[in-house]
N, C-alpha and C positions, 0 to 999 in steps of 0.2 A: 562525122563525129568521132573521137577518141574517147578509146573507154577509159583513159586515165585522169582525162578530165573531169568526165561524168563521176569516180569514181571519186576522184581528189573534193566535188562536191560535199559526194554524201558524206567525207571524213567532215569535211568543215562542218555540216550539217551537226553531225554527231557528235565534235567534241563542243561546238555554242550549245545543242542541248543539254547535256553533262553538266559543259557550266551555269549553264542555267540554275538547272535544279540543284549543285551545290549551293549556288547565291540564293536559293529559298529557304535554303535546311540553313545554312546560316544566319540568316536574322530576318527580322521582320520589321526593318525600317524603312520609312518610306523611299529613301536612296536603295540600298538594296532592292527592295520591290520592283522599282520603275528601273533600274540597269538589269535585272534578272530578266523583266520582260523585253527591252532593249534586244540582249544576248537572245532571246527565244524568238523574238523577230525578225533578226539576222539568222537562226535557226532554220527557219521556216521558209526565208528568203531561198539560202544555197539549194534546200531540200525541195521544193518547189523547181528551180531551175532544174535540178539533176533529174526530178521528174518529168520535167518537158522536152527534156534531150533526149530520155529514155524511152517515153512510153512512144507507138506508133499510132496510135488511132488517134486521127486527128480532133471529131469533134471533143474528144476527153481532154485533149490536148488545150483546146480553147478553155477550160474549167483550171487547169492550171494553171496556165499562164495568168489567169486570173487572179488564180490565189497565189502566185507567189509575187503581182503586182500588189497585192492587197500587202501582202509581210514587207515590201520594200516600202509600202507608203507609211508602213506603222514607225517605220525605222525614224527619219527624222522625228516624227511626230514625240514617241518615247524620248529621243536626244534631248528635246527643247524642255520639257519635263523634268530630265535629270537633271541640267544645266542651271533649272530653276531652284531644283533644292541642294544640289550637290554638295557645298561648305556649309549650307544649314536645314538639317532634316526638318527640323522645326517650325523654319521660315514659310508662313500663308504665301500662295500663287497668287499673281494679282488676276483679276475679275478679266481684267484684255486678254492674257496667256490664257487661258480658259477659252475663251471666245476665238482664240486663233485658232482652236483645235475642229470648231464646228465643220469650217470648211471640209476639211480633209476627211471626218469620219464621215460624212454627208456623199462626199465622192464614193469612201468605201462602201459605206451600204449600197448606194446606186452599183458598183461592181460584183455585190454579193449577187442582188436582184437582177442585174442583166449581164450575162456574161459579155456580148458586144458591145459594149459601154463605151471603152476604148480600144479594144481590137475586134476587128471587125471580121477576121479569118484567120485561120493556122493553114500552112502548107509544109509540104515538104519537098526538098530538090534537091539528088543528090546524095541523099542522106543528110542533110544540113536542114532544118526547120525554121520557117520564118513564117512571119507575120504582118497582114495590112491594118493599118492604126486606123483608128477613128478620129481626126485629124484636131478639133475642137476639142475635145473632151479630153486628147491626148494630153495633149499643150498645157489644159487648166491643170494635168496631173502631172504634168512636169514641174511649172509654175509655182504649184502650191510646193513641192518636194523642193524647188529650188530656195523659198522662202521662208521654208520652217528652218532649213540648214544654217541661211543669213540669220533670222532671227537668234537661234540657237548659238553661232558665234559672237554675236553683239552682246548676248547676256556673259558668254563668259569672258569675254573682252572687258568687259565693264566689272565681272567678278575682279578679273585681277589688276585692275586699274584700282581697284578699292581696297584688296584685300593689305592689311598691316603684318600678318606674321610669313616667314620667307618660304614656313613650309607649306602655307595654301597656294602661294603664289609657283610652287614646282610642281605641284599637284593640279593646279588648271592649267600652267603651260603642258604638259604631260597630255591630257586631253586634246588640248586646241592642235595640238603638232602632233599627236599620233591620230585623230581623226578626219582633220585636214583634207590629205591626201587622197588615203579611201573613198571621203565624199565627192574630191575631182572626180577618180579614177571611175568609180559609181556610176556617176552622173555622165559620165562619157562614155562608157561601155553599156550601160543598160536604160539610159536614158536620150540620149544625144545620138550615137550608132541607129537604135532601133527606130528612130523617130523618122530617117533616112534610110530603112529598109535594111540595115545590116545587122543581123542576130547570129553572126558568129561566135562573138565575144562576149556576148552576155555571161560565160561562165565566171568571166574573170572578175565582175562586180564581186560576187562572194567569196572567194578569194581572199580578197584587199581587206575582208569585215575583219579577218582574225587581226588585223593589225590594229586596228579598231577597237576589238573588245580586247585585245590584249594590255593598248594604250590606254582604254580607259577602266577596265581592272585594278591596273598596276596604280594609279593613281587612287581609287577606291580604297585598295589596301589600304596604301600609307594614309587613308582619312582615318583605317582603324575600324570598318567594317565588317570584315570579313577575314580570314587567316588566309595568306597568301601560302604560306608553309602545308597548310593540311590541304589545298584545291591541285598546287601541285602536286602534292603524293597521294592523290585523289586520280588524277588528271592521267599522271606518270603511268600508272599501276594500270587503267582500266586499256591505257592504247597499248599495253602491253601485253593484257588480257586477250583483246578484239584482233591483233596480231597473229599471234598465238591459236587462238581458235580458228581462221581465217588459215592459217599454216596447217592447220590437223586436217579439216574437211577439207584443202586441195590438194594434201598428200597423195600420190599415187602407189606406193607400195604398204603393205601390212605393216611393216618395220617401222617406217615412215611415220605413219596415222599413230601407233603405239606409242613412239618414245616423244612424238609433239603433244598427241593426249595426255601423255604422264606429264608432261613436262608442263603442260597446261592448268594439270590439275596440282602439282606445284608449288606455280606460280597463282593461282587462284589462294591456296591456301596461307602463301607466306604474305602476299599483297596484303589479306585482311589482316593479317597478327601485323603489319607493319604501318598500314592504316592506322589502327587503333592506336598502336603506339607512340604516332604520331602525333592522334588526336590528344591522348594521355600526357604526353610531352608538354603541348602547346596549353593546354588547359591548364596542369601543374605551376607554369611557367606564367601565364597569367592569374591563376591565383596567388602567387608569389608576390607581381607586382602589384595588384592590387593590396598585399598584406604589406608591401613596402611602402606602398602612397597612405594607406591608414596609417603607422607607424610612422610615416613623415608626419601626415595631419596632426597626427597627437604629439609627437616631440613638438610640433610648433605651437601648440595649445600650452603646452607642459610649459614652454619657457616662455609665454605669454603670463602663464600663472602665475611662474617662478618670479617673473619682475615686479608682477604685480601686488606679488608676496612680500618681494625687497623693499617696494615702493611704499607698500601700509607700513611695517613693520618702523622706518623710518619716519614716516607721520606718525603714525603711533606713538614711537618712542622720544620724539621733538615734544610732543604735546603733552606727555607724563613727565618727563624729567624734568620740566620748570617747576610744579605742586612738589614733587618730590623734591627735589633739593629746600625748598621754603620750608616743607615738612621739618628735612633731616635738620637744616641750619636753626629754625625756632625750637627744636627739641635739643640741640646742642648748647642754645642756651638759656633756658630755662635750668637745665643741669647744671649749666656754670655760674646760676644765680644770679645773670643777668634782670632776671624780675624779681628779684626775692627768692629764699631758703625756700625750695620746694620740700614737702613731706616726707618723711619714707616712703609711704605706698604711692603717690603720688610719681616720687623720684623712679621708683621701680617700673611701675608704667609705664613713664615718658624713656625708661631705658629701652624699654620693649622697642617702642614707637621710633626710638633712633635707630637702633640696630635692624628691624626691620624694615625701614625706606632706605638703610643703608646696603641693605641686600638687596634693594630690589632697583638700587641707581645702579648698581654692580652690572644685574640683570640686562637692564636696560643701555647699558653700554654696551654689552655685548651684542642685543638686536641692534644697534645703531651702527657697531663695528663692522658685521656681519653686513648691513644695507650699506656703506660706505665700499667694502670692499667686492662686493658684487655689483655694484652699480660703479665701478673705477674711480669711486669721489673718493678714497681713502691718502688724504696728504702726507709727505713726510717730509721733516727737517734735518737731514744728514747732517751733520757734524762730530767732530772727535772724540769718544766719550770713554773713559775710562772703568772698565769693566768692573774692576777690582772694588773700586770706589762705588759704582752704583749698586751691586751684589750687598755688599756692606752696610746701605743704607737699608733696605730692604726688608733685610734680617732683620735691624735693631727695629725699625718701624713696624712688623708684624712681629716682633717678641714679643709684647704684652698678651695679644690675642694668644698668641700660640703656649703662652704660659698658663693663660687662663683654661685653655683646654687642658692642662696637666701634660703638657708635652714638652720634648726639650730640643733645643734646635743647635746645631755647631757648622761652622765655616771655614773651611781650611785654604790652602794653598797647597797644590802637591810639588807644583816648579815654582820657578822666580817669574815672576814678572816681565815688566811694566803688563799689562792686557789693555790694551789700547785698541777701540774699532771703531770706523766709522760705522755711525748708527742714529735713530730718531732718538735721543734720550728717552723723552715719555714713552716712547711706540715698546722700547726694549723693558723699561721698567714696568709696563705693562704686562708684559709678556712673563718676567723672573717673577713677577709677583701671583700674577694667575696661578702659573706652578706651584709653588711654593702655597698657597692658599687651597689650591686641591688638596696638594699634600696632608694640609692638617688636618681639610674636612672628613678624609678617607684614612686616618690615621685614629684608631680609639685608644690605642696606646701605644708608648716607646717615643722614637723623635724622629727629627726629619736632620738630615745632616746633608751640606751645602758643599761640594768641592770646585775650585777651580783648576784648571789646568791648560799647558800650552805647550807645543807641538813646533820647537825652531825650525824642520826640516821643514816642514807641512805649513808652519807660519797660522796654525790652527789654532784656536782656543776653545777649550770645551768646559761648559757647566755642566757640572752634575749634580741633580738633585734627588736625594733618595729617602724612602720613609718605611716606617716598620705594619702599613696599612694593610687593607686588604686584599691588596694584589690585582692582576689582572687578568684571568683566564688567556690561552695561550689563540682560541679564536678569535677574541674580541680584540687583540692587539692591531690587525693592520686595521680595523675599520676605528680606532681612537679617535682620529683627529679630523672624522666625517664630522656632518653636522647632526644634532640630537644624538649623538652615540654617547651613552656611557656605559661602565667597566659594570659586567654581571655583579651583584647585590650593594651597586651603590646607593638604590633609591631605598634602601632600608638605614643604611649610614646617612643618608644624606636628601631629605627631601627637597631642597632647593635647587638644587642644580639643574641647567638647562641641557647640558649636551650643547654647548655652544662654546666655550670660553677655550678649548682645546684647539679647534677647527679656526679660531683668529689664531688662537700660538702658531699653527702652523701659517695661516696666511701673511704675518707680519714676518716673522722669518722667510720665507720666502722672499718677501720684499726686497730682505736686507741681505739678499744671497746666501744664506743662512740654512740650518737644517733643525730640523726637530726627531726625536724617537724618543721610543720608551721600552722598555724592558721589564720582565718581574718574572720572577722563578712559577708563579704561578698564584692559585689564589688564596689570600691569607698567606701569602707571603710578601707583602710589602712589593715594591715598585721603585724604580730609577728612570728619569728623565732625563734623557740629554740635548743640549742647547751648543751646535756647533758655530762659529762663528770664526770668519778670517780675518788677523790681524793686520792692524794699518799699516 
């Protein structure tokens, strides 16, 4: 016997129990549960051998061998278990996989209760320790070890024959190709050898298990388990430890024992602070992702809602603007005496009733502009349109109203001409009139004065439109042209307004390659609007 064998045991031994009881401290699913116990079987296996090579009294010797047959028959048993819930913790075992188990615990107890069950003697020769099987009982305990193993590959043969996403399917080859082997190597060293009287090599069954629990670990991870990141610096740290202390008590001189003791006590104390930190890391780091998958959840909700906000507002404003316009048009003539000379007060009334469905078709254009250009249904008719000219109509067509507020409006030119752009006629006239219509409502006195201008180098043309109102605070400027945003104390000037009619200014220019901004010295200091646009 070689002590480095026996010794290479008990590390196996000790680092599958470690792993173990990390795979408990981290969760309590039934996957983790049933590979923790897997790992503590294979534990129990190596440690069980490394006992039988060790101890000399023979009849004790028969009690181990015993129990470390009993840890190697737990081993497929646990496998076929895992393999059953592996990709789905959740997924019921059927009533048969249940009932395969009978046999083999059935064998186990018979081995608890008779040590001779399947061997029948320990010797020793040589210093080498062997043993005479129990030739029947042997066999049904190969048998059954040979069949839970078949079983256990056919399930996961069948998992990945079914599985649809590519990362379950690397996750059970990972298993089936790092356990494989070991279960030859297993089955022929501590199976197959001893069954023919040679128990030289039985050490090497345990051995092969780290490849094993390593293969089917690493595949656990990536199901999302357990942190592959904290077992290693779990893992790292303690065989550095056990090192280390194993270096101090075989030291031979004072010196020696001193500076591996200090050095031990160290590394004892930087392992924990680096542990933790570890743990701290990885915890931090999945709370993150977890606040990024909530934060995705609800951005995807949020424009769930958003559409569904664009989608009413547009049935909405379909189904009011037909009453509405009938409203505005029978009120418009009834004023014009289409049914006969209405009254004064009568007259006055029905002015009300115009002017008010006629703010609110305003309104209503704006949620339907709004639902058109968020949902990409917003059409346009590019053609050649002549700035000069449509600015001009504008003006005369809003002078009455803007007279009627007691305001004054003027239009200039600062260059020559022509102002020529491709553009939607209505979409533009939309746009100069909006403005210009803010202008008055936020204007309680003075005027609104209109300039155009043009830019040969640049081939720019700019409108500017500017009023004597009440200004725009110098925060509230870059959020203007958001949607619902209006200019601090407009809803005391102006209670109709949506915070909406801005937010299309800028999206129809945009259309039209176009820009929008605005400017105001501040507030109660009036306000400039500029409308840039590239000439044809």
């Amino acid at each position: 016997m070689s002590d480095w064998q026996t010794t290479s045991l008990f590390i196996v031994s000790g680092l599958n129990a470690l792993f173990s009881l990390i795979l408990i401290r981290e969760g309590k699913s039934r996957v983790n549960i049933i590979f923790s116990l897997f790992v503590l079987a294979a534990s129990a296996w190596a440690l069980g051998i490394g006992l039988f090579r060790t101890i000399n009294d023979i009849n004790y010797s028969l009690y181990i061998a015993n129990f470390y047959y009993v840890a190697a028959a737990l081993i497929p048993l646990l496998f076929l278990y895992f393999s059953l819930v592996f990709l789905n913790d959740k997924k019921r075992i059927g009533i048969l996989y249940l009932w395969l188990g009978l046999p083999m615990i059935a064998l186990l107890a018979g081995l608890v209760i008779n040590r001779n069950l399947i061997l029948l003697s320990v010797s020793s020769l040589s210093g080498v320790k062997t043993a005479t099987i129990n030739l029947i009982p042997y066999s049904i305990y190969g048998i059954l070890f040979v069949l839970y193993v078949i079983t256990s590959f056919f399930v996961l043969f069948r998992s990945l024959s079914h599985a649809q996403e590519r990362e379950q399917k690397i996750q059970i080859r990972f298993v089936i190709y790092g356990t494989i082997i070991p279960y030859i190597l297993g089955m022929v060293f501590n199976l197959i050898l001893p069954w023919i009287g040679n128990y030289q090599h039985i050490w090497l069954g345990p051995i092969f298990s780290i490849m094993m629990v390593a293969a089917v670990g690493y595949a656990v991870a990536n199901h999302h388990l357990f942190n592959l990141k904290i077992i290693a610096t779990e893992v790292t740290v303690v065989v550095l430890w056990i090192f280390l202390l194993v270096r101090t008590l075989v030291s031979s001189g004072v010196t020696d024992q001193i500076i591996n003791g200090s050095t031990f006590i160290a590394l004892v104390i930087l392992g924990v602070l680096l542990i933790r930190s570890v743990i701290k890391e990885v915890k931090t780091r999945e709370r993150m992702e977890a606040l990024a998958k909530e934060l995705a959840s609800a951005n995807e909700r949020l424009t769930v809602l958003d559409r569904q906000k664009s989608e009413f507002l547009s049935i909405a404003s379909h189904q009011l603007r037909s009453p509405l316009t009938a409203i505005k048009g029978y009120s418009s003539m009834i004023l014009e005496g289409s049914f006969g000379v209405p009254e004064a007060k009568m007259k006055e009334a029905i002015e009300r009733i115009y002017l008010s469905s006629e703010r609110l078709v305003i309104i209503i254009e704006d949620f339907l502009n709004v639902s058109r250009i968020e949902q990409g249904r917003m059409q346009y008719d590019f053609a050649t349109v002549n700035l000069e000219e449509l600015v001009t109509g504008v003006t005369q067509e809003l002078e009455p109203n803007i007279k009627r507020a007691r305001l004054d409006i003027s239009f200039s030119k600062k260059t020559a001409g022509p102002f020529y752009i491709n553009a939607d006629f209505g979409k533009i006239r939309q746009v100069i009139t909006n403005i210009i219509d803010n202008a008055v409502k936020y204007t309680p006195e003075g005027g609104i004065t209109v300039s155009l201008s043009k830019d040969e180098e640049t081939r720019k043309i700019l409108l500017a439109i500017s009023d004597t109102g009440i200004g725009i605070a110098r925060e509230v400027l870059p959020m203007l042209f958001q949607k619902f945003t209006r200019a601090k104390g407009a809803s005391e000037v102006n209670t109709q307004g949506t915070g909406l009619g801005l937010y299309v200014v800028k999206e129809l220019m945009k259309a039209h390659k176009g820009s929008v901004w605005v400017d105001s010295p501040g507030e109660g200091k009036g306000s400039t609007f500029y409308l840039e646009f590239m000439a044809e």
